[in-house]
N, C-alpha and C positions, 0 to 999 in steps of 0.2 A: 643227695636229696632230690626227692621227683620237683619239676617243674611247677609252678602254682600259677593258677591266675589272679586276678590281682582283688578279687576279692579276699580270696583265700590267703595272700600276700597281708592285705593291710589287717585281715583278723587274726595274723600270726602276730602283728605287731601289738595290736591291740590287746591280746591276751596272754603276753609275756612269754610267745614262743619265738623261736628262729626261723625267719619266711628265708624260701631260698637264696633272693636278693632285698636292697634296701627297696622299699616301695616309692613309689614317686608322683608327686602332685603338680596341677597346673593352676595358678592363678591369673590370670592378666584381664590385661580390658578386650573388651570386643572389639576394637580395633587390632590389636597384638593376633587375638584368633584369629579374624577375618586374615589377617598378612599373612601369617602363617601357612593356615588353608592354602592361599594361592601360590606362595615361594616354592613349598614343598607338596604341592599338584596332590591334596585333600581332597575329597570333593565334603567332607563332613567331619565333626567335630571328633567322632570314633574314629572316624579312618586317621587323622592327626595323631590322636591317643596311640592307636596303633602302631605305627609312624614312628615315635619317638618316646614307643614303650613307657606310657604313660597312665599310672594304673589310676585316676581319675575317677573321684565315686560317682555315682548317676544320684542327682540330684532332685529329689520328687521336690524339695521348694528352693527355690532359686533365691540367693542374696537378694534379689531387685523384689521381692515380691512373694504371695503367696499362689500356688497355681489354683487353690482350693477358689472357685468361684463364687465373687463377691456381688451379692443383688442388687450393688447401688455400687455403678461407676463416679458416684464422686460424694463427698459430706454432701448431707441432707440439707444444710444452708450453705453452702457455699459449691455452687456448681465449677468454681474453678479451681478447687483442692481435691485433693483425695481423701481418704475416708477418715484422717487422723484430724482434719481442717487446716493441713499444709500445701501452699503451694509451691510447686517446684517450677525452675525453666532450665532448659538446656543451656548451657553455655558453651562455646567454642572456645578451646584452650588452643587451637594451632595444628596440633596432631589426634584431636580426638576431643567428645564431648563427654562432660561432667551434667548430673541434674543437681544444681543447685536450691537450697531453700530460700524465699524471695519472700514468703508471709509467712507469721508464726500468730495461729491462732489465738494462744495462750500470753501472748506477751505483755499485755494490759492489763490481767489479772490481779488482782492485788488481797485477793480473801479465800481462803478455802470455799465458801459458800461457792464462790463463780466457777472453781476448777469442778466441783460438784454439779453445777448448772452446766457444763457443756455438754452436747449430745456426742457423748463418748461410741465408741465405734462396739459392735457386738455378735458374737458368733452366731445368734438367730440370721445376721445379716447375711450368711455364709452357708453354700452348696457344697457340704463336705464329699455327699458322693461323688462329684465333678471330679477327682482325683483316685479314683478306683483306676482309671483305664491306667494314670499315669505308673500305678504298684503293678499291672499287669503287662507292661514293658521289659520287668526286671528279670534278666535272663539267667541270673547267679552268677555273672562274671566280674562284677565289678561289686564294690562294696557300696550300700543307700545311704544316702544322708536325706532328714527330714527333719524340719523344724526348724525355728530357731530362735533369741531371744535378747535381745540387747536394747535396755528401758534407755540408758540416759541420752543415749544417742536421739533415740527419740524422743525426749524432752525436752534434749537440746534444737529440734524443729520445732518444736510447738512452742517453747516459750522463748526463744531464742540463744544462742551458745554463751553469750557472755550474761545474759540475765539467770539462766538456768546455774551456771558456776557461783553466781552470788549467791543464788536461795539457797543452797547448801550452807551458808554462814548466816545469813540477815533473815531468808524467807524456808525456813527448815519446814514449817508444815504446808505451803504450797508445792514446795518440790517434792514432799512426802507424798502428797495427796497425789499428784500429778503420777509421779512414780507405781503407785497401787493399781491406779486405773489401768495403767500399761500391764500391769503384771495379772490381773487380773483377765483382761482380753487372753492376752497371750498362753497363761496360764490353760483357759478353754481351750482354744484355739488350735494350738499344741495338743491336747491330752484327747480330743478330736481325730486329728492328723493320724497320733501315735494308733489309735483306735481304727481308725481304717487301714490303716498297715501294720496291723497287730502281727508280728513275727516277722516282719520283711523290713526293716529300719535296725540301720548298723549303729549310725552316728548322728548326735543332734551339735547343733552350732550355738555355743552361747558364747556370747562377746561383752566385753565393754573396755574400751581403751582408757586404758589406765595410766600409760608411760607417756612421757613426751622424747624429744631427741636427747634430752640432756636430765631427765631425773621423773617422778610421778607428779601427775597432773593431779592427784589430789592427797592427802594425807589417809594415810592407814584408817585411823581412826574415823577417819569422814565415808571410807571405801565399806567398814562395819556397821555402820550406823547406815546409810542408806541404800549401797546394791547390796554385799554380801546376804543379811536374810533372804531377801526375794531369787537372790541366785539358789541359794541352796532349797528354798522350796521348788522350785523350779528342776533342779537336779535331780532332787528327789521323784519328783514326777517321771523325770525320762528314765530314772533306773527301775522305778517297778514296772517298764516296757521291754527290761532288757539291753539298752538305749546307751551306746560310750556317747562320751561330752567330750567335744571338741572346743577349746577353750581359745579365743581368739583377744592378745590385747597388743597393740604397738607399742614401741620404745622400750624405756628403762622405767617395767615393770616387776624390778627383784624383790619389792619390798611384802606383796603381794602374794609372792608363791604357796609360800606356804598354808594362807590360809585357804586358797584358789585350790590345795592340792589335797590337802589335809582337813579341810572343811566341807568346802565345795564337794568334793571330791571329782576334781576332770578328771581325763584319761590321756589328751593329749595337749601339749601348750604349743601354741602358733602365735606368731612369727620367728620367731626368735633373730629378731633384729642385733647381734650381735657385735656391733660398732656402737651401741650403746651402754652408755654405764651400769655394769652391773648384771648385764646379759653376755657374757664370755661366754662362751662356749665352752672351756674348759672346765670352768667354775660353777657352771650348771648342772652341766653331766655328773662332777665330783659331791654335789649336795643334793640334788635331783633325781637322775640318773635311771635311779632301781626304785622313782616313786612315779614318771608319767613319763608317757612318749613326747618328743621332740616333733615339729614341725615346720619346714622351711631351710633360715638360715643361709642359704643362697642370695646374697647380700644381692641386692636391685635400688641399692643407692648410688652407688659407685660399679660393682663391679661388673653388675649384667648390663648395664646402657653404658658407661662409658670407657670399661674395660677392653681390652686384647682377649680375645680369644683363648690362647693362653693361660691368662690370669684367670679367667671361668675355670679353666681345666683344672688349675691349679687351686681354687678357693674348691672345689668337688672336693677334690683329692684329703684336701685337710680337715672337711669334714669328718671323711668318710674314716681318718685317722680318729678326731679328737668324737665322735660319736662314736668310737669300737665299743664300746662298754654301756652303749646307752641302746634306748627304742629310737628309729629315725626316719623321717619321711623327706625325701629330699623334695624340696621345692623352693622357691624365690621365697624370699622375705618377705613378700605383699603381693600386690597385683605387676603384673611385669607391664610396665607403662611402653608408650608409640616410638619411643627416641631409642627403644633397644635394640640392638641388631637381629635380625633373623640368623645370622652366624650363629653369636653367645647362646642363645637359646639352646641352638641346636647342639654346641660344643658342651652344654649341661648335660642334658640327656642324654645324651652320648656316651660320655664319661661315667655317670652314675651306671648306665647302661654295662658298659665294656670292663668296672671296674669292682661295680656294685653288691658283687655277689657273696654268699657268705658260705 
């Protein structure tokens, strides 16, 4: 089989053929990059990718943000939030910073009327051409990701994480309402995005964490009732673009697959936290398998920060066994956090690298 680049790699996977090797993703925090860059004498995020054969899609919006330029650097009453009426602040964890939510506009809310009276955020507000130049970057090497969409996360800023998990049982039509407005922005937003890079967008990003460490953070039936609709309209939007769904949820979210796969219709599931109940890796691939691609699975709980080197090589290796029968994109289970060795990293890549080929 000729050689592919990694574009061409990851829409082997995507489209249910055989890429020459397993393709391979990087998450971590900008700390981890930044280390990296310097250990292994980078001078740039491609030359890294390069480096440690890292087939990395080019990202036209960035998790942190959207690159599409926004006319109003902050909510229109509130000059110390950002455009949703949240404030964030840095916080210093020891090896690297988190931005924290510190105000949630919506927390005092107690009537749909008010979730209606807030000055909701609006794609008039937004310079969609400002990201032409970013689609005229893309040099056919690597595979696009654009957009992306994940409402409760952001409800849980605005009205806060443990008032926002109640309105789902006590305040159902606040959290509903709250819910629409998000989906509705984004909705634009997105079908925008997709619209200036009409034919150059591989993969869009929809998320919602669903699992906790030990079982699902909410019940099936609470999962249908308030995101699943707006996800699948949403899906639906990216596929008359053309558009795979990349399907992002942590923990032990089994209970969920099927309607995530079968409904939804994603194309690829990430993280695959499998030290979690119910995300085996064996027992996925076996019911799963031959219905979406796999991504991650490179445990970064245990094995990539506090593991032997060794044991990275050796948790590779058994992937690359219990995923023979499946789509797989080797990467960490999450963002690869500051306490990891620059070693383990490199002993992944390596391995998938030297090992990975089909």
């Amino acid at each position: 089989m000729k050689t592919m680049n990694s574009r061409e790699r990851w829409l082997a996977i995507l489209n249910g053929r055989q890429p020459d090797r397993i393709p391979t993703d990087l998450w971590c925090t900008d700390e981890v990059s930044d280390r990296l860059k310097a250990d292994l004498s980078c001078p740039d995020n491609e030359s890294l990718c390069r480096r440690l054969h890292i087939d990395r899609p080019h990202h036209i919006e960035e998790p942190s943000g959207p690159l599409v330029r926004c006319r109003l650097s902050h909510h229109p009453n509130d000059p110390q939030a950002n455009i949703w009426g949240v404030r964030l602040k840095d916080v210093n964890y020891g090896t690297g910073i988190y931005s924290e939510t510190v105000y949630h506009p919506l927390a005092n809310v107690t009537s749909v009327a008010e979730v209606e009276a807030f000055r909701w955020p609006r794609v008039e507000d937004f310079d969609y051409s400002s990201i032409e130049s970013e689609f005229a970057k893309i040099d056919g090497s690597r595979i696009v990701q654009a957009g992306r969409f994940e409402p409760f996360l952001l409800a849980c800023q605005m009205r806060g994480m443990e008032q926002a998990y109640m309105d789902l049982l006590v305040e159902p039509a606040i959290i509903q309402a709250i819910l629409e407005h998000i989906f509705e922005f984004h909705y634009q937003h997105n079908r925008r995005v997709f619209e200036v890079g009409a034919g150059r967008i591989d993969l869009f990003y929809l998320a919602e964490d669903l699992g906790s460490q030990t079982g699902p953070l909410i019940k099936l039936e609470t999962y249908r009732q308030f995101l699943k609709p707006n996800q699948i309209r949403m899906a639906d939007l990216v596929r008359k673009f053309g558009i795979k769904i990349l399907y992002h949820t942590d923990g032990a979210a089994r209970i969920f697959l099927n309607d995530l796969i079968d409904d939804v219709g994603i194309d690829v599931l990430n993280p695959i936290q499998w030290r979690c109940p119910g995300m085996e890796r064996d027992s996925l691939v076996k019911e799963f398998g031959r219905r979406v691609a796999f991504h991650g699975a490179v445990d970064n709980q245990y094995t990539l920060p506090f593991g032997s080197v060794q044991e990275v090589v050796e948790e590779v290796k058994q992937n690359i066994e219990l995923f023979a029968e499946a789509r797989w994109i080797c990467a960490p289970c999450h963002r690869i956090q500051p306490n990891t060795p620059t070693a383990n990293i490199v002993a992944m890549y390596e391995t998938i690298h030297e090992l990975g080929r089909l």
